[in-house]
C-alpha positions as CSV (number, residue, x, y, z in Angstrom):
1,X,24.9,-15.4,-24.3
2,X,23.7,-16.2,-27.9
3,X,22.8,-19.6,-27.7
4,X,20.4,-19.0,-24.9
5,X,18.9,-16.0,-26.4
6,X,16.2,-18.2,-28.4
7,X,14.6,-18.7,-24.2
8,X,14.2,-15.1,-24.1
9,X,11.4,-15.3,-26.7
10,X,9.5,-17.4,-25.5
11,X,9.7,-16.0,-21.7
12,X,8.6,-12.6,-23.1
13,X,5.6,-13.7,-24.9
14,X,4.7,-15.7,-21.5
15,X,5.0,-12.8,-19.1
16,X,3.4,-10.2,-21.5
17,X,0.4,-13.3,-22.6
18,X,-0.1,-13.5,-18.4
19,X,0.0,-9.5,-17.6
20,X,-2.6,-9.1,-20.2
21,X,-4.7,-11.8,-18.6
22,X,-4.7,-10.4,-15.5
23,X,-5.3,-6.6,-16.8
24,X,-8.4,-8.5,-19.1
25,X,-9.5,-10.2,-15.7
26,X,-9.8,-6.8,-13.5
27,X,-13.2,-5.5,-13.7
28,X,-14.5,-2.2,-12.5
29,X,-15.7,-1.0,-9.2
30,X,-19.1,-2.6,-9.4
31,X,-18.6,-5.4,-12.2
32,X,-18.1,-8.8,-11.9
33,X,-15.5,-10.0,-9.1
34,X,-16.0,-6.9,-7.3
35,X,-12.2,-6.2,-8.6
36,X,-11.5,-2.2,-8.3
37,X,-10.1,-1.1,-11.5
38,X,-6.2,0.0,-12.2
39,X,-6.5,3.2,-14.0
40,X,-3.5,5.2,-15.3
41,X,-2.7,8.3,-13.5
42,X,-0.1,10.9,-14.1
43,X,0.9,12.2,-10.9
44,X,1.3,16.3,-10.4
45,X,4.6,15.8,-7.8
46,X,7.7,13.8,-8.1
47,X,8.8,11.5,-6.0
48,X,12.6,10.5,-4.8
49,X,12.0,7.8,-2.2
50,X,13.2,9.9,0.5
51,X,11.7,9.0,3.6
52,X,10.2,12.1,5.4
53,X,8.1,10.3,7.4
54,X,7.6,7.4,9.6
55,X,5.0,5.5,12.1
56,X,4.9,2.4,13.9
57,X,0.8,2.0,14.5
58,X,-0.3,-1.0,17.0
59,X,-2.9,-3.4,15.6
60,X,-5.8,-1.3,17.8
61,X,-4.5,1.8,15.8
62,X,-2.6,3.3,18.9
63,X,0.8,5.2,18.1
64,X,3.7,3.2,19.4
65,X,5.9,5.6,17.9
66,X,6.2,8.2,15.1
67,X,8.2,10.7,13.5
68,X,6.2,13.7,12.0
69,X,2.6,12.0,12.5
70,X,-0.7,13.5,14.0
71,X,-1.5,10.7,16.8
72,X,-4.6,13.0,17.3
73,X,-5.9,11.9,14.1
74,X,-4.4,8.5,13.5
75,X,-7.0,6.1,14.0
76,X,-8.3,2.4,14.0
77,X,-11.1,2.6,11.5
78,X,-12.5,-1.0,11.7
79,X,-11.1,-4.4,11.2
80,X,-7.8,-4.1,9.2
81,X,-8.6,-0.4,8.1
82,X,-6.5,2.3,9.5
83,X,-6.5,6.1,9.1
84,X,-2.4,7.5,9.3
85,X,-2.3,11.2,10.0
86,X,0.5,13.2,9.3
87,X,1.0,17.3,9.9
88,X,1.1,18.2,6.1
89,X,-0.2,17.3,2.9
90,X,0.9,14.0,1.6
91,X,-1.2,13.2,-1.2
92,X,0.4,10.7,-3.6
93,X,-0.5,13.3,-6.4
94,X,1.5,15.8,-4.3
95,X,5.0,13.3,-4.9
96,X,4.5,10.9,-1.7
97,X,4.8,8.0,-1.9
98,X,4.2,5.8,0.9
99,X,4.3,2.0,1.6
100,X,4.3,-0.6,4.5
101,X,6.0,-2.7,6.5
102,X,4.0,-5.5,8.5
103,X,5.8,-5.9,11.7
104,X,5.5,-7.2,15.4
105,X,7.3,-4.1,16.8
106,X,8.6,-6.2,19.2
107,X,9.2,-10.1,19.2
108,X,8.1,-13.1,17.0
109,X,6.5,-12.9,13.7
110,X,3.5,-12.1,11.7
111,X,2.4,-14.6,8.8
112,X,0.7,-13.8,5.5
113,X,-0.7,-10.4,6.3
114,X,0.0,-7.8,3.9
115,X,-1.4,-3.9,3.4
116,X,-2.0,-1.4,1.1
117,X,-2.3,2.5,1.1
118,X,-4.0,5.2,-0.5
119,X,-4.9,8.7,-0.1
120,X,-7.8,9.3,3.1
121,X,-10.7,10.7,1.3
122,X,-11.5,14.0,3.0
123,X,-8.0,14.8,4.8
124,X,-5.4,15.3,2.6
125,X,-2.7,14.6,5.7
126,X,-3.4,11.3,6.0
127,X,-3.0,7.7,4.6
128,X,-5.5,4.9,4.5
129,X,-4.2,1.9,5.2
130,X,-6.1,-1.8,4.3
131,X,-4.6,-4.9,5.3
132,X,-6.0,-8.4,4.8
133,X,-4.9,-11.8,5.3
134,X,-3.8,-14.5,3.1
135,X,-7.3,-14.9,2.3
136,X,-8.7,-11.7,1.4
137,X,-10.4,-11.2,5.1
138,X,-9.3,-8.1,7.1
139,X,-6.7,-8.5,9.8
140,X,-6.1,-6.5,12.6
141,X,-1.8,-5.7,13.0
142,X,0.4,-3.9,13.9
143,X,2.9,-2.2,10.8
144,X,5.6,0.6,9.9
145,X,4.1,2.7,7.7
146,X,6.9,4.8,5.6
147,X,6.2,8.0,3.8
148,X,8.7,9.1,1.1
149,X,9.2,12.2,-1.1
């Protein structure tokens, strides 16, 4: 183990060198790039990753299926943007934690889509979810989203 210590060194300095490139290259909401800023946040709840919560959404938004969501209020909000409602609080700063799963739901496969969440301003049961292709453009398709305490 001690004669390859001398690599861990130099693979340190590179990892930390590139994180703080890429936390130098994030500018904020309306700077240059148009890059959202990654702010530090200390969250009120704790979260275990136990999965409370579940829902497979079609790429038009329509529920195919759901355990403890709000199909009422989950919604298709425009291309690649989706509103997840659930029938409780689940805030991130509450102690969810939630992420997703691109999927077919059925057959074949999906290709370099991905999506991210975040709280839905102005109802504190749902989840906003973005997803975009491998390009940065918005993509319509269908996902699991999973929402863990």
């Amino acid at each position: 183990m001690k004669r390859y210590a001398w690599l861990l060194s130099p693979l340190a300095v590179a990892v930390a060198a590139g994180f703080i490139m890429d936390r130098d290259a994030i500018a904020g909401p309306n700077g240059e790039n148009g890059a959202s800023v990654v702010q530090a946040t200390t969250l009120a709840g704790q979260t275990r990753g136990v999965v409370f919560y579940d829902a497979g959404i079609n790429s038009d938004g329509s529920v195919a299926n759901c355990f403890g969501c709000n199909k009422v209020n989950t919604i298709h909000l425009g291309t690649g943007t989706y509103q997840v409602a659930f029938n409780t609080v689940i805030t991130a700063n509450s102690g969810w934690s939630r992420w997703v799963q691109v999927d077919t739901l059925s057959t074949g496969s999906i290709f370099n889509v991905s999506c991210t969440t975040a709280d839905r301003a102005g109802l504190t049961s749902a989840i906003f979810v973005s997803c975009v292709n491998g390009t940065g453009v918005a993509q319509d398709t269908s996902f699991f989203l999973f929402v863990a305490r």
